[in-house]
C-alpha positions as CSV (number, residue, x, y, z in Angstrom):
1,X,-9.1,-57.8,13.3
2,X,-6.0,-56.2,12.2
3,X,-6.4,-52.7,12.8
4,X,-4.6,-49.7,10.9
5,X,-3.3,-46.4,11.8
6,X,-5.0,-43.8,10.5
7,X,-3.0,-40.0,10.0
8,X,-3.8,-36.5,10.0
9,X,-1.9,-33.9,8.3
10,X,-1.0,-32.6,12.0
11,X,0.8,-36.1,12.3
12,X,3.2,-35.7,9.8
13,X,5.8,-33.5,8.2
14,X,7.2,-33.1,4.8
15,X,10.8,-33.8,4.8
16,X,13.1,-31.0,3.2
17,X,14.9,-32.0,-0.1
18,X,17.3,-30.0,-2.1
19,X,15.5,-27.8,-4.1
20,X,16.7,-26.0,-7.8
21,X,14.1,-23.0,-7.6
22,X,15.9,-19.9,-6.2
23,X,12.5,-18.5,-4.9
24,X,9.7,-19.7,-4.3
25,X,7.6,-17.7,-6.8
26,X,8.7,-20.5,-9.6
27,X,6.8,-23.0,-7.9
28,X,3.9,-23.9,-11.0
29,X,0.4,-24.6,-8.6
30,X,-1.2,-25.8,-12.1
31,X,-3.2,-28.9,-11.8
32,X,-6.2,-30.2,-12.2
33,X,-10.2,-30.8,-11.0
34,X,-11.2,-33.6,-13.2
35,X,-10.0,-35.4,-16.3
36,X,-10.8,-32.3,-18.3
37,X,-11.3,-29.7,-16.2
38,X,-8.1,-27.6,-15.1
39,X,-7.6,-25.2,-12.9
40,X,-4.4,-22.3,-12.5
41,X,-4.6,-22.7,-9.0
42,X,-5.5,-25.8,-7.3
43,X,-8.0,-24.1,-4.8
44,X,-12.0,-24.7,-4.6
45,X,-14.2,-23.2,-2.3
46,X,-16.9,-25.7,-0.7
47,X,-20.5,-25.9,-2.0
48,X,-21.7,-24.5,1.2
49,X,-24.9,-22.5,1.6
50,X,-22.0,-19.8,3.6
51,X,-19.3,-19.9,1.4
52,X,-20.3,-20.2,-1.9
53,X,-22.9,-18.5,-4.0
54,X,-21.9,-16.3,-7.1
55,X,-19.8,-13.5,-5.7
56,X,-17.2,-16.2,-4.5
57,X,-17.3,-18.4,-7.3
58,X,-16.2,-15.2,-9.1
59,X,-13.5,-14.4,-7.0
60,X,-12.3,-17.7,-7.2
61,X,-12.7,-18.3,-10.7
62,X,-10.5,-14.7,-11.1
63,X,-7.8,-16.6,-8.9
64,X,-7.5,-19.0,-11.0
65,X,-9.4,-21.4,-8.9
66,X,-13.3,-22.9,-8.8
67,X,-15.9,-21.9,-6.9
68,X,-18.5,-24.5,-6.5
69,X,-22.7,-23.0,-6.4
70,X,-24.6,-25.0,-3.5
71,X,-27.3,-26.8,-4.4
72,X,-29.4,-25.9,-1.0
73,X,-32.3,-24.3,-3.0
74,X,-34.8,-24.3,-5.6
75,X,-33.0,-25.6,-9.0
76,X,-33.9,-22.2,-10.4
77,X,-32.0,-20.5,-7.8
78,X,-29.0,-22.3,-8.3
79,X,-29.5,-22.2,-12.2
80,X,-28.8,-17.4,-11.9
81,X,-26.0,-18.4,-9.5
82,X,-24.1,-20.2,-12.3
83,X,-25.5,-17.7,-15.0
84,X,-24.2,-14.5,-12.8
85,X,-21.0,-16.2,-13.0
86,X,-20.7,-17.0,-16.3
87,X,-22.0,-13.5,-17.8
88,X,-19.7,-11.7,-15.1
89,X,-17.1,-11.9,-17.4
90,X,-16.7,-13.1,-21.5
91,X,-14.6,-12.8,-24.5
92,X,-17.8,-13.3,-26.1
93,X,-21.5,-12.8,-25.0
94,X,-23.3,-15.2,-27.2
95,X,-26.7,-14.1,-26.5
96,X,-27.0,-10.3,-26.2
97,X,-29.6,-8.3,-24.8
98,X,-31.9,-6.7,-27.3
99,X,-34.8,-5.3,-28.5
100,X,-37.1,-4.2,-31.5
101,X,-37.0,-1.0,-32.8
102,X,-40.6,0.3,-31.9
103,X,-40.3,0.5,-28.4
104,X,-39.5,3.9,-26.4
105,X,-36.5,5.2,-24.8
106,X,-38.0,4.9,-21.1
107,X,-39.1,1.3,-21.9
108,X,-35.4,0.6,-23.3
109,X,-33.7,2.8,-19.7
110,X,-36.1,0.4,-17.8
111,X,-34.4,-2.9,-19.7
112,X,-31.2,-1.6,-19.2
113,X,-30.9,-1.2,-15.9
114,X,-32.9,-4.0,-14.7
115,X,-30.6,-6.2,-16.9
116,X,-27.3,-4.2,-15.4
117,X,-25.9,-3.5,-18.8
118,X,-25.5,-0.1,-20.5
119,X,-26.3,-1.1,-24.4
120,X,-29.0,-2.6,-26.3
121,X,-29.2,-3.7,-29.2
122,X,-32.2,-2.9,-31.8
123,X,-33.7,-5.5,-34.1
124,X,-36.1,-5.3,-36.6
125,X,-37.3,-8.6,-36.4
126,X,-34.0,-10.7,-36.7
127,X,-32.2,-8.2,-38.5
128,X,-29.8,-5.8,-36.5
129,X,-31.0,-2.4,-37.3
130,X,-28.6,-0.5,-34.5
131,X,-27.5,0.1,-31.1
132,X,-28.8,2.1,-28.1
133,X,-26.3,3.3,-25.5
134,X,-26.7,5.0,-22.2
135,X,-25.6,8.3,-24.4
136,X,-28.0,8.2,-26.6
137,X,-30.4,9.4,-24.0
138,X,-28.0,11.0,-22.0
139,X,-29.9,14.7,-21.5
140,X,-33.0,13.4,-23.2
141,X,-36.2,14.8,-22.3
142,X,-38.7,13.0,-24.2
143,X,-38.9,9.2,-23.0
144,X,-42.0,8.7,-25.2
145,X,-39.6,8.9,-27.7
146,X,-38.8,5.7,-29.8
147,X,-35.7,4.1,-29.7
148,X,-35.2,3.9,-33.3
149,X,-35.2,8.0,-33.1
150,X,-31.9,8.2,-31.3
151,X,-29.6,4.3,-31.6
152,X,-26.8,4.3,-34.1
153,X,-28.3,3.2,-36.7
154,X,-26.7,-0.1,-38.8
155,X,-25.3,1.6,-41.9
156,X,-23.1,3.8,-39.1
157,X,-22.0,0.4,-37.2
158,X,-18.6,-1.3,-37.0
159,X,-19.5,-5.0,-37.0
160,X,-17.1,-8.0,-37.2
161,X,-17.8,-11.8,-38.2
162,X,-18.5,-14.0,-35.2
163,X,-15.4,-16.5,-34.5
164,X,-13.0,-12.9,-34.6
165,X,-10.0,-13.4,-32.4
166,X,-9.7,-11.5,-29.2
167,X,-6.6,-9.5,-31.2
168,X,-8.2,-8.8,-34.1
169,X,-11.2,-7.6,-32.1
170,X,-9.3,-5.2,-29.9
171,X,-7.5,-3.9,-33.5
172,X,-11.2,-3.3,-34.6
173,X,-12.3,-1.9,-31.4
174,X,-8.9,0.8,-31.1
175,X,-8.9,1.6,-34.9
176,X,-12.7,2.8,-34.9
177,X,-12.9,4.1,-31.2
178,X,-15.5,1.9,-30.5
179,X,-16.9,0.3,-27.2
180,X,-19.2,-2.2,-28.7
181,X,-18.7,-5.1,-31.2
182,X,-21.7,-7.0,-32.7
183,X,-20.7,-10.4,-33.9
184,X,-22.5,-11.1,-37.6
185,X,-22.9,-14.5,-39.2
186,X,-24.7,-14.2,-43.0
187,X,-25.8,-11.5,-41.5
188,X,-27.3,-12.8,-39.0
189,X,-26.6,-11.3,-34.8
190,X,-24.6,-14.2,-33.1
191,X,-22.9,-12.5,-30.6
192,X,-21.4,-9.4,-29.1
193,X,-17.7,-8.1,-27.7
194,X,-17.3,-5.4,-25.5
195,X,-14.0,-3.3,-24.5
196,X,-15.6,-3.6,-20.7
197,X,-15.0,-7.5,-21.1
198,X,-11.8,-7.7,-22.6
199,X,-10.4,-4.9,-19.9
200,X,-12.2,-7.7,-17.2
201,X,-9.9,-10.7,-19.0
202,X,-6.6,-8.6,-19.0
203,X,-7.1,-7.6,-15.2
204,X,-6.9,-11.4,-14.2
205,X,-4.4,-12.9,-16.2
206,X,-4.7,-16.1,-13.8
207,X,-8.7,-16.7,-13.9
208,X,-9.6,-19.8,-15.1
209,X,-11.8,-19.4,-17.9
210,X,-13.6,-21.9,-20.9
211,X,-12.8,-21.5,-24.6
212,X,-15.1,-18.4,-24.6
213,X,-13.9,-16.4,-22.3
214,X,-16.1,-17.1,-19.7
215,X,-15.3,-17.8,-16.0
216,X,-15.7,-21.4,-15.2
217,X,-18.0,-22.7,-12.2
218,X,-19.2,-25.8,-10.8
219,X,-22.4,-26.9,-9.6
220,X,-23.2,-29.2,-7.1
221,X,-26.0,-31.7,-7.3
222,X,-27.5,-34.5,-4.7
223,X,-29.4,-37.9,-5.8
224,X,-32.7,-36.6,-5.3
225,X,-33.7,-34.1,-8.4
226,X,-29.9,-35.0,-10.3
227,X,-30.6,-34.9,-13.6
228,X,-33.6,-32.1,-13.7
229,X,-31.0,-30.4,-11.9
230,X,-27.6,-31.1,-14.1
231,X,-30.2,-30.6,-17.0
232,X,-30.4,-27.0,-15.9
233,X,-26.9,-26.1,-14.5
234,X,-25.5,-27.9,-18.4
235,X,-28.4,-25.2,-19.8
236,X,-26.9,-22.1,-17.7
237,X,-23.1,-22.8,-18.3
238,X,-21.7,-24.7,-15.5
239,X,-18.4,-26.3,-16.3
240,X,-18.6,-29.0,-14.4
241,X,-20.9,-31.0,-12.0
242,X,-20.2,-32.0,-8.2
243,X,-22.1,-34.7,-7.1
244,X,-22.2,-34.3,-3.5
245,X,-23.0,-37.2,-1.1
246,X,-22.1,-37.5,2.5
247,X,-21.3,-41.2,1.8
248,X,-20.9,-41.3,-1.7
249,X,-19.6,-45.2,-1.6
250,X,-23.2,-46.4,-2.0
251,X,-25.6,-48.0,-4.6
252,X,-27.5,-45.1,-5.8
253,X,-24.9,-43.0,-5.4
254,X,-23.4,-45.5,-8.4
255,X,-26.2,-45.1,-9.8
256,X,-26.8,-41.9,-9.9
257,X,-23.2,-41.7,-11.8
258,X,-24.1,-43.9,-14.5
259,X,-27.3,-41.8,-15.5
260,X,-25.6,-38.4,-15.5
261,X,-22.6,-40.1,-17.4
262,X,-25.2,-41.7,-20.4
263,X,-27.3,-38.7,-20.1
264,X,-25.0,-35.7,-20.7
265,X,-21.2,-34.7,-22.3
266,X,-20.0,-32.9,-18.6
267,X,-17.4,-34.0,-16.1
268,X,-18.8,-35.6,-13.0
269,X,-16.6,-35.4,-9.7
270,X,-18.0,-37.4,-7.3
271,X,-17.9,-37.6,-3.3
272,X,-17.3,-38.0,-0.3
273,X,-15.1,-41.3,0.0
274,X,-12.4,-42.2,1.7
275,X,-11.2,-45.4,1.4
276,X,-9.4,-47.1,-2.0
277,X,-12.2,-49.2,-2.5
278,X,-14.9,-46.7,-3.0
279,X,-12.0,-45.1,-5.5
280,X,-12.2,-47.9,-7.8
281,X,-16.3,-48.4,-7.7
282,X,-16.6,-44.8,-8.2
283,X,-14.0,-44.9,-11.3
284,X,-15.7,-47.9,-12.9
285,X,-19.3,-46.0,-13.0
286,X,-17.2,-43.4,-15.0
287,X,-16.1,-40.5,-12.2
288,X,-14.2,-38.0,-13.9
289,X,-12.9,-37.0,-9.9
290,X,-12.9,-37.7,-6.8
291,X,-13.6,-35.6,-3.9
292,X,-12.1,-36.9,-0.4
293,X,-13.3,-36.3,3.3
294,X,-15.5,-38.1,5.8
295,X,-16.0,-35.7,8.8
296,X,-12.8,-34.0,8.8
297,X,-14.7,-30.5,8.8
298,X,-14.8,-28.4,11.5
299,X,-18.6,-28.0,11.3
300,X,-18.7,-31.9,10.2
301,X,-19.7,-34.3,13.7
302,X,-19.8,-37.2,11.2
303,X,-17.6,-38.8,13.0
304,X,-19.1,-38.1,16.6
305,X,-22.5,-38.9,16.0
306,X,-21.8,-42.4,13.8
307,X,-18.2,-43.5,15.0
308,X,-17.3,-43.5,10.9
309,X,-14.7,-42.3,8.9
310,X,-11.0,-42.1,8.3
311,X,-8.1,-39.6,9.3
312,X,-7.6,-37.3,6.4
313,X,-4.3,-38.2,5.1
314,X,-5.0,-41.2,5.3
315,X,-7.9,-41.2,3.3
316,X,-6.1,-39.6,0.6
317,X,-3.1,-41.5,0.7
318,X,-5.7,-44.4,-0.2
319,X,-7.7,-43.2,-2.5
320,X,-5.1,-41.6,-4.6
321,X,-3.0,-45.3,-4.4
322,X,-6.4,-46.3,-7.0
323,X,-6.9,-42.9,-8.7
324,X,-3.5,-42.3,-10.0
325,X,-3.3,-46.0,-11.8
326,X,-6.7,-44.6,-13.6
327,X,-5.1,-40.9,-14.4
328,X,-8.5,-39.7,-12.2
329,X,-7.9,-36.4,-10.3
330,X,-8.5,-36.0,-6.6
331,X,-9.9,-33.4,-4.6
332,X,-9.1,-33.4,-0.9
333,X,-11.9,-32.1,1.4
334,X,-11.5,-30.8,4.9
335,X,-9.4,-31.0,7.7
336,X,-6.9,-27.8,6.3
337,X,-6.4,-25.7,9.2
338,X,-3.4,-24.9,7.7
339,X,-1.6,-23.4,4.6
340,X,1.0,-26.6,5.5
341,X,-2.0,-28.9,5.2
342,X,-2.5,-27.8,1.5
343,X,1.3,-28.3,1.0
344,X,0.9,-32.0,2.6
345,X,-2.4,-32.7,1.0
346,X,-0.9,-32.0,-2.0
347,X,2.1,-34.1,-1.8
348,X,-0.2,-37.0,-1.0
349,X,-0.9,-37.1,-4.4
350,X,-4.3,-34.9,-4.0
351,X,-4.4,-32.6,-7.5
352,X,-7.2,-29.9,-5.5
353,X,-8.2,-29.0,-2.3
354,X,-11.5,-28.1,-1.2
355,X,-12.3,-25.9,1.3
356,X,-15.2,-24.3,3.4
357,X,-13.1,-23.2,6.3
358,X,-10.6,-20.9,4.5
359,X,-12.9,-19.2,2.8
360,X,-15.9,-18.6,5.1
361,X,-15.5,-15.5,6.6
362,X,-14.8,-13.5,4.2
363,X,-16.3,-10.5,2.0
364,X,-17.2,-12.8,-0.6
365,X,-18.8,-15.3,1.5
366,X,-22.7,-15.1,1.7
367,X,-24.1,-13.8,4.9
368,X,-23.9,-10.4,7.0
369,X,-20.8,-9.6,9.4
370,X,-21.5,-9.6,12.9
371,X,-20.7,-7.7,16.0
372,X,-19.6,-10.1,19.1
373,X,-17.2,-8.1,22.0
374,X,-16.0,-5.6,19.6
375,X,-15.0,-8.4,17.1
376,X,-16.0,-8.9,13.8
377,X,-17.4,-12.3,12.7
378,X,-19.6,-14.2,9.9
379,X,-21.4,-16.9,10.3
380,X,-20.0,-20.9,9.2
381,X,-23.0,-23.8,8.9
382,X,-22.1,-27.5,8.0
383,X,-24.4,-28.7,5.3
384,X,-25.8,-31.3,7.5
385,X,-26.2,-28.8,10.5
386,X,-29.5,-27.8,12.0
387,X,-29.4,-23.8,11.2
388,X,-28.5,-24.9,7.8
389,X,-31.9,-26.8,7.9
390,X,-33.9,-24.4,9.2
391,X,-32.5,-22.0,6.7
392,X,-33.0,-24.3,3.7
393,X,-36.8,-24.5,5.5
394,X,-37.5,-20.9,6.0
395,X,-36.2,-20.6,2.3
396,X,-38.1,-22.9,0.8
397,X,-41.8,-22.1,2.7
398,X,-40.9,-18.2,2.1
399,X,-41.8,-17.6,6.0
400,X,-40.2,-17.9,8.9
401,X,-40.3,-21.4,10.8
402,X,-40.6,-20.8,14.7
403,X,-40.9,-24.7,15.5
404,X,-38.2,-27.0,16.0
405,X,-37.6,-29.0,13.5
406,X,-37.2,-32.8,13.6
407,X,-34.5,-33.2,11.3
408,X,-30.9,-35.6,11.6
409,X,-27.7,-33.6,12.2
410,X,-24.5,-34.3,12.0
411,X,-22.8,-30.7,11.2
412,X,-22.9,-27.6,13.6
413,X,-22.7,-23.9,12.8
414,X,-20.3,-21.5,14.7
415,X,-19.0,-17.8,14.1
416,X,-15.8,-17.6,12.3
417,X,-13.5,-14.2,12.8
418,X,-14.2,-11.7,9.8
419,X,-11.5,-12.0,6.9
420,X,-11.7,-9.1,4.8
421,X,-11.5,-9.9,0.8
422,X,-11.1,-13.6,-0.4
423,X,-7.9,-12.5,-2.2
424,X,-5.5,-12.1,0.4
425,X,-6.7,-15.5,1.6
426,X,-5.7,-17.2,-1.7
427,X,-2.5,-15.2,-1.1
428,X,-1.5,-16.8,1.9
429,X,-2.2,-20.4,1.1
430,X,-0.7,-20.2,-2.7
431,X,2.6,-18.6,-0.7
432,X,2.3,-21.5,1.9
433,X,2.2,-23.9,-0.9
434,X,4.4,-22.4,-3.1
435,X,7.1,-22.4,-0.3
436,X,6.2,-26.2,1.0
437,X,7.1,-27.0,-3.2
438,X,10.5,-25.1,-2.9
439,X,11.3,-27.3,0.4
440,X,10.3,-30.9,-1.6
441,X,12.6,-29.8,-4.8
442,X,9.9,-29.3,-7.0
443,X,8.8,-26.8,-9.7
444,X,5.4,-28.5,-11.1
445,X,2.4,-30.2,-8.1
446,X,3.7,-33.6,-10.4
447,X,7.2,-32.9,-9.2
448,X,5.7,-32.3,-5.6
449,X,4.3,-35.6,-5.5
450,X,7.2,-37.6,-6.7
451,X,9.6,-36.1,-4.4
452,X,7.8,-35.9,-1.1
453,X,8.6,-38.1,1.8
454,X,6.4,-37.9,5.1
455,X,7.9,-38.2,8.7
456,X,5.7,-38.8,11.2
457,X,5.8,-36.5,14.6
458,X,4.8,-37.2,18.3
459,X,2.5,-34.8,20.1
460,X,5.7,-33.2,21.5
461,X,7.0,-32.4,17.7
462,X,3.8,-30.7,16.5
463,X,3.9,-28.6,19.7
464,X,7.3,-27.4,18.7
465,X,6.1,-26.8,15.6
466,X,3.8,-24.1,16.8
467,X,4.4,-20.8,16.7
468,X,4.9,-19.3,20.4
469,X,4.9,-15.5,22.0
470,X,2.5,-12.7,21.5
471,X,1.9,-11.3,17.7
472,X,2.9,-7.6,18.4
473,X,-0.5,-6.8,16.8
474,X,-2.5,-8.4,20.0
């Protein structure tokens, strides 16, 4: 037997080439997810039930980035994840809240705020008769009254035709002094802009959106419920599906691909692999990515408890040698300890990297901060841990399980040091990356890859690669 070394991104460095960007900031960190989904940063937070749920996939998506809903619940759970994402923020909201014109102003107050919006608008039937703001009732005393009684009625509306362009809508919007644009079609209510919405899009120049404004999110999915589930997440928005498996190089894994791939018009990333052949099976079922890691996690004992896997770079060192000849994009997942990791996993030939560890922790992250000697932490579970289990269990029964349960585990959970807002994360490890492009010579993640050159270290060179002394903040 004729046996390989396998590398780590600790065992290797990037070699410095002559670069033409004069600062960093030039570096381009566009790339992207899958065949046909792209991304303005190429950072994804982990499908984890403590990393991400909306509120990151948010934050991400206003990065620039991807935030990927776990699929450790009830379909329907997973299903308002994704639809909190997508109506967070939108050029256009396609379906607007309304309501007929009979009923009363404390009905419409109870809508409204149970809905977390602050118009309606009033139908007569399917005809738009006019809108009901949070003014209109403003020092009302009468809630009995009906809502028809107070709205803006239609012959005193500003509408527009639906397919307006963001411009001409914010023209429309400044000229009339307007808040609220309904969208008509033959007269007919197809959709709605508001100046909340468009102030949203200008704030985050970056996010990565769809065609409609909206911001893009991912869901993952396992083999067991996959398409009642991808039927649902296609139904509620999601951009793009994850199809998750701790070993996805497997025969219903395959064929689990195929049937999502005849069954619906979505990109399909697909993992965890880690070897070149499971590239190329993968590809040939029709992967539109490929998502790279087995047990490089910190909360991942895949490789204690079954002796399997493959060092990181490594692993995607392989699989992109396959991906690239089929122009498939590669997501590398774990083992980034580092912002330097990103940098190396990048100039592997990896187009994403996806992450658990650099984002749990943070505000954003699901789950409360706790108090441990004065310190602040939040709890980190692998997906294949036991509290992640029990959680999932509790969850599920709607009680609390006091028995052990007898469950397989190959993940751990630990505490993981509070990390304030998500933001200034992504700000460190785009500056990181941003500055390992400068020292490789390249402007675009394309240039990365074609320039780099790895050297690998001894033991002895990593250590003098770490930092040494005592931060002046400790």
């Amino acid at each position: 037997m004729q046996i390989r070394t396998g590398l780590t991104y600790n065992d290797v460095l990037l070699v410095p080439k002559r670069s033409p960007l004069s600062s960093r900031s030039e570096a381009d960190v566009k790339t992207r997810f899958t065949k046909n989904i792209s991304l303005n940063i190429p950072l994804v937070s982990a499908n984890m039930a403590s990393v991400t749920e909306h509120k990151m996939a948010i934050a991400m998506a206003r990065a620039g980035g991807l935030g990927v809903i776990h699929q450790f619940g009830t379909i329907e759970e997973q299903v308002e994840e994704v639809k909190k994402v997508k109506k967070s923020t939108s050029y256009v909201i396609e379906h607007p809240l309304t309501v007929q014109e009979h009923i009363t102003l404390g009905n419409a107050v109870t809508i409204m705020k149970e809905a977390g919006v602050t118009s309606l608008l009033v139908m007569r039937g399917d005809e738009l008769e006019g809108i009901f703001t949070s003014r209109d009732y403003l020092f009302e005393i009468d809630m009995t009254k009906r809502i028809s009684e107070v709205m803006t009625p239609r012959e005193n509306l500003v509408t527009a035709p639906y397919g307006i362009s963001l411009d001409e809508a914010k023209i429309i919007l400044h000229m009339h002094r307007i808040e609220k644009l309904p969208l008509l079609q033959h007269g007919r209510l197809l959709g709605l802009i508001t100046t909340k919405d468009i102030m949203k899009i200008e704030s985050w120049p970056m996010a990565n959106r769809d065609l409609k404004g909206r911001l893009r999110v991912g869901g993952a999915i396992g083999v067991k419920d996959s398409l009642e589930r991808a039927e649902a997440l296609i139904a509620a928005g999601v951009d793009v599906l994850i199809l998750d498996i701790a070993h996805a190089h497997s025969e219903v894994t395959i064929q689990c691909l195929k049937e999502l791939k005849a069954n619906f018009s979505i990109d399909v990333m697909v993992g965890n692999i880690a070897t070149a052949e499971a590239a190329k099976d993968l590809i040939e079922a029709g992967a539109d990515g490929l998502k790279i890691g087995i047990g490089p996690s910190p909360v991942c004992t895949t490789r204690i408890i079954s002796g399997s896997g493959v060092p990181q770079l490594t692993a995607v060192l392989d699989v992109c040698s396959v991906a690239k000849q089929f122009g498939v994009p590669v997501c590398a997942d774990g083992g980034l300890k580092y912002p330097g990791d990103v940098s190396k996993a990048i100039a592997a030939g990896a187009t994403s990297i996806f992450s658990g560890s650099f984002f749990a922790g943070t505000d954003e992250a699901p789950g409360i901060i706790l108090t441990k000697d004065g310190k602040r932490y939040k709890k980190y579970m692998g997906s294949a841990s036991y509290d992640s289990n029990h959680e999932r269990k509790e969850s599920k029964d709607g009680k609390k399980v006091k028995e052990k349960l007898d469950v397989f585990v190959e993940g751990v959970a630990v505490l993981v040091d509070y990390k304030g807002a998500v933001e200034d994360v992504i700000k460190g490890i785009l500056k990181g990356l941003q500055s390992g492009m400068s020292y490789c010579g390249a402007r675009t993640v394309e240039e990365m890859q074609q320039n780099a050159e790895f050297i690998q270290i001894t033991a002895s060179a990593w250590e003098e690669s770490l930092s040494r002394g005592t931060k002046l903040s400790d």
